[in-house]
C-alpha positions in Angstrom: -12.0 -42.2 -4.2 -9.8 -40.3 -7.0 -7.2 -37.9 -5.6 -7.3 -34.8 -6.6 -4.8 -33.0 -9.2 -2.9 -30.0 -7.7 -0.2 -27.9 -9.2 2.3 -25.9 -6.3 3.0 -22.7 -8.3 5.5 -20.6 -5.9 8.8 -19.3 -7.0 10.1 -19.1 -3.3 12.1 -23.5 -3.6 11.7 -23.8 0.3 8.7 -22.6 0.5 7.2 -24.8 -2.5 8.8 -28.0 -1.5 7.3 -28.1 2.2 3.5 -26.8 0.4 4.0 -29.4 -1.8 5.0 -32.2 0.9 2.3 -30.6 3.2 -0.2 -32.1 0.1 1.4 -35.3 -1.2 0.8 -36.2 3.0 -3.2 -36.3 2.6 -4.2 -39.5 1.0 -6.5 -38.0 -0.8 -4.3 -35.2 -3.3 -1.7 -35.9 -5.2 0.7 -33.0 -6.2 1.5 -33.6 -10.2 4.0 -30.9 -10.4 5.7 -27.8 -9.4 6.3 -24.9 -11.3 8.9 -21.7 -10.1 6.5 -19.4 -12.2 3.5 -17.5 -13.7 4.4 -18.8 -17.2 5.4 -22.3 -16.3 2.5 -22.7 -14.3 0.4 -22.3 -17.7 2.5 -24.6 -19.6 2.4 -26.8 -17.0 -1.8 -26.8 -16.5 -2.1 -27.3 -19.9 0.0 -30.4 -20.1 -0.8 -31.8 -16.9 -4.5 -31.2 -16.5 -4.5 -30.4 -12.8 -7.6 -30.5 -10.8 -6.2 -27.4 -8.6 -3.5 -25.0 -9.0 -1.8 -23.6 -5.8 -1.3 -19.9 -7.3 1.4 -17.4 -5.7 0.7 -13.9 -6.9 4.3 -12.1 -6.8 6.6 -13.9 -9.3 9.2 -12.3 -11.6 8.2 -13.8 -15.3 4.8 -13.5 -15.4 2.1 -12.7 -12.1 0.1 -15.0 -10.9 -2.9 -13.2 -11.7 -2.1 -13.6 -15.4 -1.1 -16.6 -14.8 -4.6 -17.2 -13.0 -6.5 -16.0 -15.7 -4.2 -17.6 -18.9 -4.6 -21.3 -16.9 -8.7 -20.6 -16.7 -9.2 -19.5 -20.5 -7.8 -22.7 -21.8 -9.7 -25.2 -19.4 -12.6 -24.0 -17.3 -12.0 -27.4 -15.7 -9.0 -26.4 -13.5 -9.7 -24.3 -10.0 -7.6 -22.0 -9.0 -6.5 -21.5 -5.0 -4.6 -18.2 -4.6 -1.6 -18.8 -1.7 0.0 -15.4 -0.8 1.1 -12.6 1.6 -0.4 -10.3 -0.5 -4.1 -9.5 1.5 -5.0 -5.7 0.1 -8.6 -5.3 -1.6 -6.5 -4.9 -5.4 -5.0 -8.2 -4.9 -8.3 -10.1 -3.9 -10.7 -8.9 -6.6 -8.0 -8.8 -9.5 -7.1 -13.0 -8.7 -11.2 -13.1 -8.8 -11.6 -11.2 -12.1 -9.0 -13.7 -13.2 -11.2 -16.5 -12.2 -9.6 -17.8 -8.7 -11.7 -19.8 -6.9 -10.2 -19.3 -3.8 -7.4 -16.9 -1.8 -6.0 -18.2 1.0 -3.0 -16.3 2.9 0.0 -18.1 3.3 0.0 -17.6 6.9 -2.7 -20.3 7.3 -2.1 -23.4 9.1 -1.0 -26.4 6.8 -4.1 -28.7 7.3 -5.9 -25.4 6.7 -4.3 -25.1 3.3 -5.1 -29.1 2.8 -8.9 -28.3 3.7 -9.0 -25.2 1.1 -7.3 -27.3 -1.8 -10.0 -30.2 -1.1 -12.9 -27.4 -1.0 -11.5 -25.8 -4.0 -11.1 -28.9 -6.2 -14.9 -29.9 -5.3 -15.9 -26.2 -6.6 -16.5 -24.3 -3.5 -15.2 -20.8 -2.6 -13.0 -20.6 0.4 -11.6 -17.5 1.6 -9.0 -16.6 4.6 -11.6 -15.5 7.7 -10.3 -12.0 7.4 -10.8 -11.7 3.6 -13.9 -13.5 3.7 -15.4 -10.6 6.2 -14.1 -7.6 3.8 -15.5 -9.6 1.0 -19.0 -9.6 3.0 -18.8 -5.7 3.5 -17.8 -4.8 -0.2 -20.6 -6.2 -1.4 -23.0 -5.7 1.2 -26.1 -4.1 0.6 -25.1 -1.0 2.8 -24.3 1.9 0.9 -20.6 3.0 0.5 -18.1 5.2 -1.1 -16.1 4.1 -4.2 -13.2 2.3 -3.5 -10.4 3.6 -4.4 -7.6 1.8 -6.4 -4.1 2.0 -4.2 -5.5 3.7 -1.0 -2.3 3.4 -0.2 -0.6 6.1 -2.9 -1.1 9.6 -2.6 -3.6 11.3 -5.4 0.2 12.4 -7.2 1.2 9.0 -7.1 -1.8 7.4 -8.4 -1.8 10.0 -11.4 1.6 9.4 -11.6 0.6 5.5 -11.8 -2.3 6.0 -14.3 0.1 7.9 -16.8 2.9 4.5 -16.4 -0.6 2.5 -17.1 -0.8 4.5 -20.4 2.7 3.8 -21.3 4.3 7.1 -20.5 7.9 7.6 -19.8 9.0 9.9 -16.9 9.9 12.7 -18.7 6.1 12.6 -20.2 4.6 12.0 -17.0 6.6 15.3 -16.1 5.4 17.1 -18.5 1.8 16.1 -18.0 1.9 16.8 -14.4 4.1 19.5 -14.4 6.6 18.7 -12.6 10.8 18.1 -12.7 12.0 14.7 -13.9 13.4 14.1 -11.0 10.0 14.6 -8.3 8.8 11.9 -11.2 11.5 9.5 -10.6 10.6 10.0 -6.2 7.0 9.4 -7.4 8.2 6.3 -9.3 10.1 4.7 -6.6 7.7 5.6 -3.7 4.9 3.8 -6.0 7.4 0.5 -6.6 7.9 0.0 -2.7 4.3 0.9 -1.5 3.4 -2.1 -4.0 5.6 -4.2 -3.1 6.7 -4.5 -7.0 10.1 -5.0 -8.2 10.2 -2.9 -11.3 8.0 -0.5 -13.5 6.7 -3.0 -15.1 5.2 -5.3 -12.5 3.5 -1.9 -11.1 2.1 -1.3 -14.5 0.7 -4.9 -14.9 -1.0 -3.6 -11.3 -2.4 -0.7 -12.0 -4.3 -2.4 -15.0 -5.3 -4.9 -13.0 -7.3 -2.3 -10.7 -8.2 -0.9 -13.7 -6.0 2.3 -14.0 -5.7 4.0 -17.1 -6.9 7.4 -18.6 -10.3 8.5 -18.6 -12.1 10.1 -21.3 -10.9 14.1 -21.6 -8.1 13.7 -19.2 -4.6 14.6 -20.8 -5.3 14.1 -24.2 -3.8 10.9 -25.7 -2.3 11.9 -28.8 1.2 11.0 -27.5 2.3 7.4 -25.7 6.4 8.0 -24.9 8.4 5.0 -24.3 8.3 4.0 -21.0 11.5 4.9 -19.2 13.7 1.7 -17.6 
């Protein structure tokens, strides 16, 4: 039988090296490579040809969503296992917009992970047990409120977030909102660590994942300020 492909995408070295040992150990995968990033994992796909790509989310140069969705475009062929810590509903249906195949949490079991590269690479979905179930009540035939994007943020901080998504700076934002520069800047911060994000622009790259941005009548549009740094 021919092994499958896989690509170990993860910028955490320790963490990378044993995932990548953990599959190079079943006769039956063979790891091609291992890249630190979102943007030499798509350099990498499309030189290498992988079967399956072991996708982190959070990485610095370019998200693994992105990453996800750049690998898919230029080869249908290649499957795509998301491998995170990341398990909020945002997370989940913006890897499977991208065209992941499967999201696994990176506190499964090793053999588990083994199991879900194998499933993957033969084109099945495979889901952690605890996504799978919020998967099965989203899109249940029950009726059910609109989700909304960040339940985490407050309503400020998700307007706050949508005018980032549009490219405003703070001191637009605070003239949208009405409100000082510096409760902007608060916003700004408290929205970076509810997200886990590292900068503005990783939280913008989020918000239009979920699909943030500026409906139709609200705040007119006539002026995009530089983001702030």
């Amino acid at each position: 039988m021919t092994a499958l492909r896989a690509l170990v995408v993860d910028d955490h070295p320790l963490f990378r090296y044993g995932l990548a040992a953990a599959l190079a150990a079943a006769p039956d995968l063979e790891v091609v490579g291992e890249a630190s990033g979102g943007g030499m994992a798509v350099s990498m796909a499309a030189s290498l040809r992988p079967d399956v790509v072991v996708m982190d989310l959070n990485m610095p140069d370019l998200g693994g969503v992105e990453a996800t969705r750049r690998i898919v475009a230029h080869n249908p062929a290649v499957r795509v296992l998301v491998l995170t810590m990341f398990d909020d509903d945002d997370s989940v249906f913006a890897a499977m917009r991208a065209g992941a195949l499967g999201y696994l949490l990176k506190a499964a079991r090793p053999q588990q992970i083994v199991r879900a590269v194998r499933s993957v690479g033969e084109g099945e979905a495979i889901f952690s047990p605890a996504i799978a179930v919020r998967l099965l009540a989203f899109f249940g035939n029950a009726p059910r409120e609109r989700v909304e994007a960040f339940p985490e943020l407050t309503s400020r901080e998700r307007d706050v977030l949508r005018l980032m998504a549009d490219g405003r700076g703070n001191t637009a934002i605070a003239r949208s909102l009405v409100l000082s520069p510096k409760t902007v800047r608060n916003h700004v911060s408290n929205i970076l660590r509810k997200l886990h994000v590292a900068d503005r622009a990783q939280a913008v790259s989020r918000a239009k994942q979920a699909g943030l941005g500026e409906p139709p009548g609200h705040i007119g549009s006539g002026h995009i300020g530089t983001p702030d740094p």
